[in-house]
PLY file of the C-alpha trace (Angstrom):
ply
format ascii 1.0
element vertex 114
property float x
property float y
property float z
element edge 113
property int vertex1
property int vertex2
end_header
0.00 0.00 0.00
1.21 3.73 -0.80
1.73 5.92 1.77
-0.43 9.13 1.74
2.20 11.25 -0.13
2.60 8.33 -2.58
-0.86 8.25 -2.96
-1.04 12.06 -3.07
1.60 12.19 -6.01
0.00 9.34 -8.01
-3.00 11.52 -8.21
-1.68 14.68 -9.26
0.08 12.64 -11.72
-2.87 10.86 -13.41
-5.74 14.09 -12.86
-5.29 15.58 -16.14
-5.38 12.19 -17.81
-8.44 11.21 -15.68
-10.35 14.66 -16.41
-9.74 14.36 -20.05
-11.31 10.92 -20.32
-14.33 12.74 -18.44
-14.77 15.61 -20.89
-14.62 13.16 -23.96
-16.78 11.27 -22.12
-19.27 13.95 -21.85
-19.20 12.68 -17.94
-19.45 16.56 -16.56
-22.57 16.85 -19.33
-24.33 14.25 -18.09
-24.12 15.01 -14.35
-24.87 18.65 -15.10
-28.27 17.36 -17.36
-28.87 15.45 -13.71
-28.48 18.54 -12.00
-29.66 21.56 -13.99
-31.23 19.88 -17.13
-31.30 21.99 -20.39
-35.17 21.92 -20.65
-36.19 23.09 -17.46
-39.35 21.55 -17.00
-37.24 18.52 -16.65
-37.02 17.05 -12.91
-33.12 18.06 -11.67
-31.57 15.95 -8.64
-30.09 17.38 -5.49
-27.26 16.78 -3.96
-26.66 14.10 -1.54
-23.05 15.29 -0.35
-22.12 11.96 -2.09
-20.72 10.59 -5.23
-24.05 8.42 -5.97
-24.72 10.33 -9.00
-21.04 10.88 -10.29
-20.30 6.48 -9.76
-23.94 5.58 -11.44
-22.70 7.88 -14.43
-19.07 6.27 -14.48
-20.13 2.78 -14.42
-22.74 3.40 -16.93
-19.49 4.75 -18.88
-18.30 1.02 -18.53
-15.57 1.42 -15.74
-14.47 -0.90 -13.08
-14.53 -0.12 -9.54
-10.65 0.54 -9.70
-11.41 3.03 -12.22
-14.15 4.91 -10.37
-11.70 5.36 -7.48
-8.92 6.99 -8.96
-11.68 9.03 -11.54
-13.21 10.08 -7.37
-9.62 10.47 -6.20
-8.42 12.37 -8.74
-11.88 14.70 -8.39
-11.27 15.16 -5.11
-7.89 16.51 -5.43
-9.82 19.34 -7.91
-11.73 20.01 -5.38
-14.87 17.74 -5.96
-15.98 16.30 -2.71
-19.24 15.28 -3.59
-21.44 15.32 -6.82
-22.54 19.52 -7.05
-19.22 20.48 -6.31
-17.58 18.44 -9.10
-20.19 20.69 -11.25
-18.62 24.01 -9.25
-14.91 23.39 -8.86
-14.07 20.85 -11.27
-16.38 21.29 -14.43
-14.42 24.31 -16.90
-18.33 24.95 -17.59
-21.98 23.94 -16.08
-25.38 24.75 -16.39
-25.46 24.45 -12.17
-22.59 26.76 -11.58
-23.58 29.72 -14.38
-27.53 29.31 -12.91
-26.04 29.85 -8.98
-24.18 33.00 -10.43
-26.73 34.18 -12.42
-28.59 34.26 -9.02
-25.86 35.37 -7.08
-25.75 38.39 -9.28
-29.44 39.39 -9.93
-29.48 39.33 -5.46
-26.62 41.48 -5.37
-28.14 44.15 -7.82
-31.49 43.97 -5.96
-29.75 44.74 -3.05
-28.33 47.89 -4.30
-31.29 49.07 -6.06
-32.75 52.05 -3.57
0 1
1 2
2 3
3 4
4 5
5 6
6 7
7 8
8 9
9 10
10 11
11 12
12 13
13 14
14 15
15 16
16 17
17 18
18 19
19 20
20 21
21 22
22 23
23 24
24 25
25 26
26 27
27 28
28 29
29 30
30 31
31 32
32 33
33 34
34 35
35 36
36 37
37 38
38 39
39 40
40 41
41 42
42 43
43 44
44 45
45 46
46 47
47 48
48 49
49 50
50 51
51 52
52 53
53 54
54 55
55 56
56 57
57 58
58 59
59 60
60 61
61 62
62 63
63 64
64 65
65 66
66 67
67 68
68 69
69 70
70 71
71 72
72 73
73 74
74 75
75 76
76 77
77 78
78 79
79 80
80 81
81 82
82 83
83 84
84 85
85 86
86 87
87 88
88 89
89 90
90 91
91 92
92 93
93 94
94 95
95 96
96 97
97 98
98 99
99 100
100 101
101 102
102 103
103 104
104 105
105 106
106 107
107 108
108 109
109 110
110 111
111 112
112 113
């Protein structure tokens, strides 16, 4: 077994490798249509603080537990602890992260409106 700065190291070595698989995978598309779909009558999910969503989507993507570790480990180490995040700190783009800032914005200017 590595030790945690092993383990660390192997992560930050195979994170670009593992998010590119994800974007040609269209993995960040499809948990963003779970979360914010495009039509928005659609039913959206909510987060769980969990990586439910995130492992149904990469075993439906055909990979083996292994796999879905490092692909959580290496999310993680972006700054992805648990499915919405991954959207928010991971994801270049989402649907969920423009829509909270879209929000976040509209408040701000209603609060300085006199």
């Amino acid at each position: 077994m590595l030790d945690q700065e092993s383990d660390a190291e192997f992560v930050n070595d195979i994170a670009p490798d593992v998010l590119g698989v994800l974007e040609k995978d269209h993995f960040f598309e499809r948990l963003d249509d779970l979360f914010c779909p495009v039509d928005r009558s659609g039913r959206s999910v909510s987060c769980g603080h969990s990586f439910d969503h995130s492992v149904t989507i990469l075993q439906a993507l055909g990979m083996d537990p292994d796999d879905v570790d490092d692909v959580l480990a290496a999310l993680k180490s972006k700054g992805g602890c648990f499915d919405c995040e991954v959207l928010y700190n991971v994801a270049e783009e989402s649907r969920l992260k423009a829509r909270y800032w879209k929000a976040r914005a509209a408040e701000l200017a209603a609060d300085k409106k006199p």
